[in-house]
C-alpha positions in Angstrom: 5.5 20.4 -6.1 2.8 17.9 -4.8 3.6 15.3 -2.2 2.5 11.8 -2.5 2.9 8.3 -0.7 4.2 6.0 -3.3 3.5 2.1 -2.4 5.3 -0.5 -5.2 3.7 -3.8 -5.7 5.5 -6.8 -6.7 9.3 -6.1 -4.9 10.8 -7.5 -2.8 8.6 -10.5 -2.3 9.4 -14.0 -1.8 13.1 -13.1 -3.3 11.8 -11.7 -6.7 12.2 -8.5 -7.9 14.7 -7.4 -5.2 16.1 -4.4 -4.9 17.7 -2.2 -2.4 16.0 1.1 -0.9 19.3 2.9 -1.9 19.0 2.6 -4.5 16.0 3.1 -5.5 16.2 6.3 -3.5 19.1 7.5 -6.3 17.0 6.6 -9.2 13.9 7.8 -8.4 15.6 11.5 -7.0 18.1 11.0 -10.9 14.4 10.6 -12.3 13.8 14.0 -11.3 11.6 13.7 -8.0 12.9 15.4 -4.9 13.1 14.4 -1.0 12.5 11.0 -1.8 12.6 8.9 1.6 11.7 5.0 1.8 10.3 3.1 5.0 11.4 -0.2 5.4 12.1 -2.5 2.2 8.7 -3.2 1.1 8.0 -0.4 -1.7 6.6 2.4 0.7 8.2 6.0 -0.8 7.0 9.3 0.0 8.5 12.1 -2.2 7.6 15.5 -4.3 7.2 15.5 -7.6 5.5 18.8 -10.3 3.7 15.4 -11.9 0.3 14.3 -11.8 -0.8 11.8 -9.8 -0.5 9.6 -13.3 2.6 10.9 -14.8 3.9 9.8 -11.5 3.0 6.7 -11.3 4.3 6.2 -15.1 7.9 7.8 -14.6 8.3 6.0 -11.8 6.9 2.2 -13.4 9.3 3.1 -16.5 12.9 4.1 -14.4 12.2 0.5 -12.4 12.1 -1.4 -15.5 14.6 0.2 -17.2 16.8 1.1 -14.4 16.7 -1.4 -12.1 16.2 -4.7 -14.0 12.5 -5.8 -12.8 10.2 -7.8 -14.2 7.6 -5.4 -15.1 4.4 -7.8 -15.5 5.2 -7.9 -11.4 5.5 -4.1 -10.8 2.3 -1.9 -9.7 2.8 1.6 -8.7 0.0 3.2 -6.2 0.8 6.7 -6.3 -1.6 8.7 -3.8 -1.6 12.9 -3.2 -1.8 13.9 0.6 -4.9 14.8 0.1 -6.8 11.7 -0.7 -4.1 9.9 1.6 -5.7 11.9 4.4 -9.4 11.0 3.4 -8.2 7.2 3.7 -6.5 8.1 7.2 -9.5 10.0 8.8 -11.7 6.9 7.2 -9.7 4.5 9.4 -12.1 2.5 11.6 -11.8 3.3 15.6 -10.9 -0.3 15.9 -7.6 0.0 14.1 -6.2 1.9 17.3 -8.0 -0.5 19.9 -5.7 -2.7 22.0 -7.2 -5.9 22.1 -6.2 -9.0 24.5 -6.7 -11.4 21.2 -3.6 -11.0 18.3 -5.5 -9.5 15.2 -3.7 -7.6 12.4 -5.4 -4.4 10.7 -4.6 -3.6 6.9 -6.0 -1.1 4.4 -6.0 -1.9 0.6 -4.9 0.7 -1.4 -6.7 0.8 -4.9 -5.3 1.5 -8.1 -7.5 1.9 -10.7 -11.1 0.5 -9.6 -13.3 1.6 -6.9 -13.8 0.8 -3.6 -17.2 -0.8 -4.2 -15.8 -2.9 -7.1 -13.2 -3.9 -4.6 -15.7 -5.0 -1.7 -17.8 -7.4 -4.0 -14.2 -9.6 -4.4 -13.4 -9.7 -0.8 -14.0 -12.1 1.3 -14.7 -12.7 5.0 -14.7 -15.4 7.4 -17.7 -14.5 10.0 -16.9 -14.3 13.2 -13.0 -14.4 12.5 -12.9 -11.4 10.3 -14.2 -7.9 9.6 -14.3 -5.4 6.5 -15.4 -2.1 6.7 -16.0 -0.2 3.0 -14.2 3.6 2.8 -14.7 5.6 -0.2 -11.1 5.4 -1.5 -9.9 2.0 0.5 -10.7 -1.1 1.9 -9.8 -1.7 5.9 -9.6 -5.4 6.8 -9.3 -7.2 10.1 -7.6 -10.7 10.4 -6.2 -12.5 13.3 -2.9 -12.3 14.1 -0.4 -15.0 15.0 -1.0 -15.0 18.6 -4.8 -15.6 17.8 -5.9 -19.3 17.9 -7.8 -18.7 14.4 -5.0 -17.2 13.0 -5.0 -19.6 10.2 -8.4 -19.2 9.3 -9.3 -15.7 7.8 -10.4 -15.0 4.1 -8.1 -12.4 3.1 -5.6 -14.3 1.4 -8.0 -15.8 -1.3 -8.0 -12.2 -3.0 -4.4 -13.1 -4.5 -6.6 -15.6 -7.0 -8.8 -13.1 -8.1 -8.3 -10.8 -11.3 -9.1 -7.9 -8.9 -5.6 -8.3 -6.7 -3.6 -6.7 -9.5 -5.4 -3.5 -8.2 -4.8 -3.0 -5.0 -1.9 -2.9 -2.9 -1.6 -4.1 1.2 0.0 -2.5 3.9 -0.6 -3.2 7.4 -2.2 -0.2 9.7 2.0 1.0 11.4 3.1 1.1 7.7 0.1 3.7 6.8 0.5 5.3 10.0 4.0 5.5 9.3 3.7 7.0 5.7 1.1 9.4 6.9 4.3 10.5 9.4 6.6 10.8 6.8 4.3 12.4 4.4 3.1 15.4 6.5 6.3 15.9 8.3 7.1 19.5 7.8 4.4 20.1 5.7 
């Protein structure tokens, strides 16, 4: 049995595609995966499965359409082994950990299905406000945060336009760190 971080795409967002960690808990351990444990209600699963990394990912795309009543042209399934989940962790820029006095936020895009390279050419970056750094399997982005005075004004949003979002997946740098908890918990 191989563990992996499982991040969905496309739930819970802006009421659409809603569904409840629950229960999504019971069909994804009825679909034959095992220890099966959420974090918050944004799509972040860690569980076992005896699948590849893309039988995975396929299982679990299928039960939500067909158990759980989601449009599927909205769901993406990023299924990552602990393995390449810990090449994206030790790839983390130093920053990420920093405490600064200005607000900023710290995110990784998780890619599904292109590479990183293909990845950086689509995103963009406001000089001066914020700051990419390239890993081989994800992309690590900077932005300001609320509290920042240029909170407004970063790029990162104007990836949802492009082709090239339907390939990644975002989660801020205390969901990852969070994951990577859950995922190598009693390893």
């Amino acid at each position: 049995m191989q563990r992996y971080v499982v991040y969905l795409r496309g739930i819970n967002v802006g009421g659409k595609n809603k569904i409840k960690m629950a229960n999504l808990r019971a069909c994804l351990t009825e679909a034959g995966f095992e220890q099966v444990k959420t974090y918050i209600q944004s799509g972040n699963i860690v569980l076992r499965s005896a699948l590849s990394v893309t039988a995975t990912a396929e299982r679990i795309e299928k039960m939500m359409v067909e158990n759980l009543e989601l449009d599927s042209e909205r769901i993406k399934v990023v299924v990552l082994d602990i393995q390449l989940y810990q090449t994206i962790m030790k790839e983390v820029p130093q920053e990420f950990d920093l405490i600064s006095e200005i607000d900023y936020r710290y995110d990784i895009l998780f890619l599904r299905g292109v590479s990183a390279a293909e990845v950086m050419k689509e995103v963009e970056a406001r000089v001066g406000i914020d700051q990419v750094w390239q890993g081989k399997e994800a992309i690590y982005y900077r932005r300001p945060g609320p509290k920042n005075p240029d909170y407004t004004k970063s790029a990162l949003s104007r990836i949802v336009r492009k082709p090239i979002y339907q390939s990644i997946t975002m989660r801020n740098w205390n969901t990852a760190k969070k994951m990577y908890e859950l995922l190598t918990k009693d390893e």
